[in-house]
Structure formats: structure tokens, C-alpha cells
Residue frames relative to the residue before (quaternion, step in Angstrom):
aa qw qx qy qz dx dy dz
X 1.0000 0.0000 0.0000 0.0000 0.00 0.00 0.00
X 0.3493 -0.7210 0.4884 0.3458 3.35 -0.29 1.24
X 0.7407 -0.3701 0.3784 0.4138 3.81 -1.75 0.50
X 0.6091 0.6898 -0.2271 0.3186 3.37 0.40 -1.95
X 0.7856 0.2935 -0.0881 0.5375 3.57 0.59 -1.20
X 0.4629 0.4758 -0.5288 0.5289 3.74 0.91 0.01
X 0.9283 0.1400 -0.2424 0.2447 3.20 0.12 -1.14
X 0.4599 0.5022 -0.5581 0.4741 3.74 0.90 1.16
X 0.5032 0.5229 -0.5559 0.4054 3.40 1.14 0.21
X 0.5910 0.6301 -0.2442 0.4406 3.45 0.96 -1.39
X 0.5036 0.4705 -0.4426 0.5736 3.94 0.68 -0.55
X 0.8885 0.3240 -0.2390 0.2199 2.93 -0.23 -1.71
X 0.5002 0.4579 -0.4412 0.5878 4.21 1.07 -0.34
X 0.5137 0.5422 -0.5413 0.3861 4.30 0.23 -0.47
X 0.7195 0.4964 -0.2099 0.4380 3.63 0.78 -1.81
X 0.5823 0.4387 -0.3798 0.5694 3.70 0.79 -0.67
X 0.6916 0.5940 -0.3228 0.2540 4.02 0.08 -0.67
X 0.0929 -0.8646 0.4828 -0.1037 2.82 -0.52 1.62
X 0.1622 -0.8010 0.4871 0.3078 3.88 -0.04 0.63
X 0.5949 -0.6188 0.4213 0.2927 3.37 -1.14 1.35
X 0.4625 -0.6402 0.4537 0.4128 3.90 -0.65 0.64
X 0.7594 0.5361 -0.2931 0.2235 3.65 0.30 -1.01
X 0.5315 0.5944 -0.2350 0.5559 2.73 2.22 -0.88
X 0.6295 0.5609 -0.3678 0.3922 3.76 1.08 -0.78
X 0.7383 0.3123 -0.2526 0.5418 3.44 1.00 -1.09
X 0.5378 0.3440 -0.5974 0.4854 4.10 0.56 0.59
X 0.7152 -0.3096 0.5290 0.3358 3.67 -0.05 0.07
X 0.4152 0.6916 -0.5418 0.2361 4.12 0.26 -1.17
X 0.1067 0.7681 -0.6172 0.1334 3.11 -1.08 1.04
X 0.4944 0.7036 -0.3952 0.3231 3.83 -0.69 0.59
X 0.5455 -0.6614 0.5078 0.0842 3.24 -1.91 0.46
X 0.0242 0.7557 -0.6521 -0.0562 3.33 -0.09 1.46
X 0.1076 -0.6116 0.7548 0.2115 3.86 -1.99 -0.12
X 0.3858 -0.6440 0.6559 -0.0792 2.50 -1.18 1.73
X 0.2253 -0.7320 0.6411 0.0481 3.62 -1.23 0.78
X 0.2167 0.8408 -0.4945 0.0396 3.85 -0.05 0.65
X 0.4784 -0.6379 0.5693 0.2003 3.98 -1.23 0.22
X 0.0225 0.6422 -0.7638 -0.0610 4.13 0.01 0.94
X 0.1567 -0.6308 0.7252 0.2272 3.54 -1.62 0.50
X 0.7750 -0.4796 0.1460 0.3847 3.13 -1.81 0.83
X 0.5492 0.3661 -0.4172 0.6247 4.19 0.81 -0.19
X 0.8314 -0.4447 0.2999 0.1449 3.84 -0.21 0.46
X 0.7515 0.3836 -0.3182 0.4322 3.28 1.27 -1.22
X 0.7638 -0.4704 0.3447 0.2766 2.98 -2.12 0.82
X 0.0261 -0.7253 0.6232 0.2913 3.94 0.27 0.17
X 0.8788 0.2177 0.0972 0.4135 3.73 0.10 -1.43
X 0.0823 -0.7697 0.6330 -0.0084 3.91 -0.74 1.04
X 0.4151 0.6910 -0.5764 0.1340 3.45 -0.98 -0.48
X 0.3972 -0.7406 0.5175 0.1608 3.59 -0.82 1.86
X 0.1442 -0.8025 0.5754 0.0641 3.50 -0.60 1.10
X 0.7765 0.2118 -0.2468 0.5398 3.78 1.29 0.45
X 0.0326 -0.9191 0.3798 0.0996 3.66 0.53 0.77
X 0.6705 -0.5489 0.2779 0.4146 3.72 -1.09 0.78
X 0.6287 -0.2817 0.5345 0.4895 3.54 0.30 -0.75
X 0.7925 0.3739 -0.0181 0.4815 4.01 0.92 -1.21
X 0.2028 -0.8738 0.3917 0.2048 3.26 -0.20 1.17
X 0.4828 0.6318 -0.4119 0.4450 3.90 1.69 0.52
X 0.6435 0.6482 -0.2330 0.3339 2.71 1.32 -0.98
X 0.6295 0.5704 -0.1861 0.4938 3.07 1.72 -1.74
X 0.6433 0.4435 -0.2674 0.5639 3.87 0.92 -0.93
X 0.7070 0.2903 -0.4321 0.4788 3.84 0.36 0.33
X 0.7019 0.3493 -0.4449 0.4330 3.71 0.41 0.11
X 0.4521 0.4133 -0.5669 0.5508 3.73 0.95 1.11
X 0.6606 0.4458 -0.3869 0.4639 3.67 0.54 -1.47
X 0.7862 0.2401 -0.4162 0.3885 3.97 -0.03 -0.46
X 0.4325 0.5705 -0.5945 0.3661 3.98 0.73 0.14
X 0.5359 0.5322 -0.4240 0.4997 4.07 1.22 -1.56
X 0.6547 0.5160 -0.4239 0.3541 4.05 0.02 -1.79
X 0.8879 0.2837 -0.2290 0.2805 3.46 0.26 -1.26
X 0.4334 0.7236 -0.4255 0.3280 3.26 1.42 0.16
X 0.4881 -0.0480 -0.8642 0.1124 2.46 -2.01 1.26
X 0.3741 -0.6416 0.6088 0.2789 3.21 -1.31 0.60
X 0.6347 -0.3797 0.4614 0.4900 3.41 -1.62 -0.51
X 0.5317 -0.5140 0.4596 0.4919 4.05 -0.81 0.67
X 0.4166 -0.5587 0.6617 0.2766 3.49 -1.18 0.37
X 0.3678 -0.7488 0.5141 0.1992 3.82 -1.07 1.43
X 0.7997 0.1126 -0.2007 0.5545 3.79 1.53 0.07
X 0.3567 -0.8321 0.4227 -0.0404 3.07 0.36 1.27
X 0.3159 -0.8002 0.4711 0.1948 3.98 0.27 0.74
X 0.7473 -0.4523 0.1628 0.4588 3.71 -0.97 -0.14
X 0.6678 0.3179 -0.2671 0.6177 3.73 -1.13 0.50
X 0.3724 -0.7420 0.4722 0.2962 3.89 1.20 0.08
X 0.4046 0.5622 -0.6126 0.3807 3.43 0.55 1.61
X 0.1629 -0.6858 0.6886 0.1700 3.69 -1.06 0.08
X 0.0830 -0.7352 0.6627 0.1158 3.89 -0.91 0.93
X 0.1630 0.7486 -0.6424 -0.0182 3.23 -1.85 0.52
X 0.6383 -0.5565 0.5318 -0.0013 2.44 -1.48 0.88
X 0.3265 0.7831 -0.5023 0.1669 3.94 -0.26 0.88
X 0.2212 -0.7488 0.4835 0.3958 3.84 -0.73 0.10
X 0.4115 -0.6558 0.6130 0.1578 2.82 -1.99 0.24
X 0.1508 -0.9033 0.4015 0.0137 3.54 -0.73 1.32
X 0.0581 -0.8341 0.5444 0.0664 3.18 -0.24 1.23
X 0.1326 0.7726 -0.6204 -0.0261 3.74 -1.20 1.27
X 0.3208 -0.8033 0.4515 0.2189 3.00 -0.64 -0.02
X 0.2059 0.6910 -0.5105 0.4685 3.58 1.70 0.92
């Protein structure tokens, strides 16, 4: 997966990110990776957090904002059946 497209993917799941309220007022802080499937027109087929923050709002919004920000950009190499998976974390701070 060429660099370039990791990181306009990254831009584009930041903009979709939303910090869960309950999680804002406990303080919740941390670093899920999320593991998802863009097919070749962009949308998100598959999420599912394969390293979770410590927080279990935290862990269920960095799938829900991969879905928000979907369609992605097409993926420029697309893997077999013309999906392309990755794999990216998701930071939640509150700084």
C-alpha cells in the first residue's frame, strides 16, 4: 500500500473521530488498532479493533468512525477479490 494513501486515509478517519462523551467526562484515554477491509469503490466492508485502549467506548468508536468516514478514497492496489485490508491505530487524548 503505497505511503501516500495510508496517510489520506489517516486524515480522513481523524475527521470522522469523535470522542465518546462518557468517555470524555471519565477521563478515558488510549490507543485502539483497528483492522478494517476498504473495497475497491471505497466502502468499509469489515471493522473489528484487534488492539483495544484499555476503554471499551473508546474501543467501539474507532470502528464506528472507520463506518462515519467511509467511502474511503479507492485503494490504488487493491488485494485479492479487489479488497485491500489495514490495519491502523486510533488515538484517543484528551490534551
Amino acid at each position: 500500500m503505497p505511503a501516500d494513501y495510508a496517510v489520506t486515509v489517516s486524515g480522513r478517519l481523524e475527521r470522522a473521530k469523535t470522542y465518546p462523551r462518557l468517555a470524555r467526562v471519565r477521563r478515558e484515554e488510549g490507543t485502539a488498532r483497528v483492522s478494517f477491509t476498504v473495497a475497491q469503490d471505497g466502502v468499509v466492508t469489515a471493522c473489528t479493533v484487534t488492539g483495544g485502549s484499555g476503554h471499551d467506548l473508546l474501543d467501539a468508536e474507532a470502528c464506528a468512525l472507520v463506518y462515519r468516514a467511509s467511502p474511503l478514497p479507492p485503494p490504488p492496489a487493491a488485494g485479492p477479490n479487489g479488497r485491500l485490508d489495514m490495519s491502523v491505530p486510533i488515538r484517543f487524548s484528551l490534551n
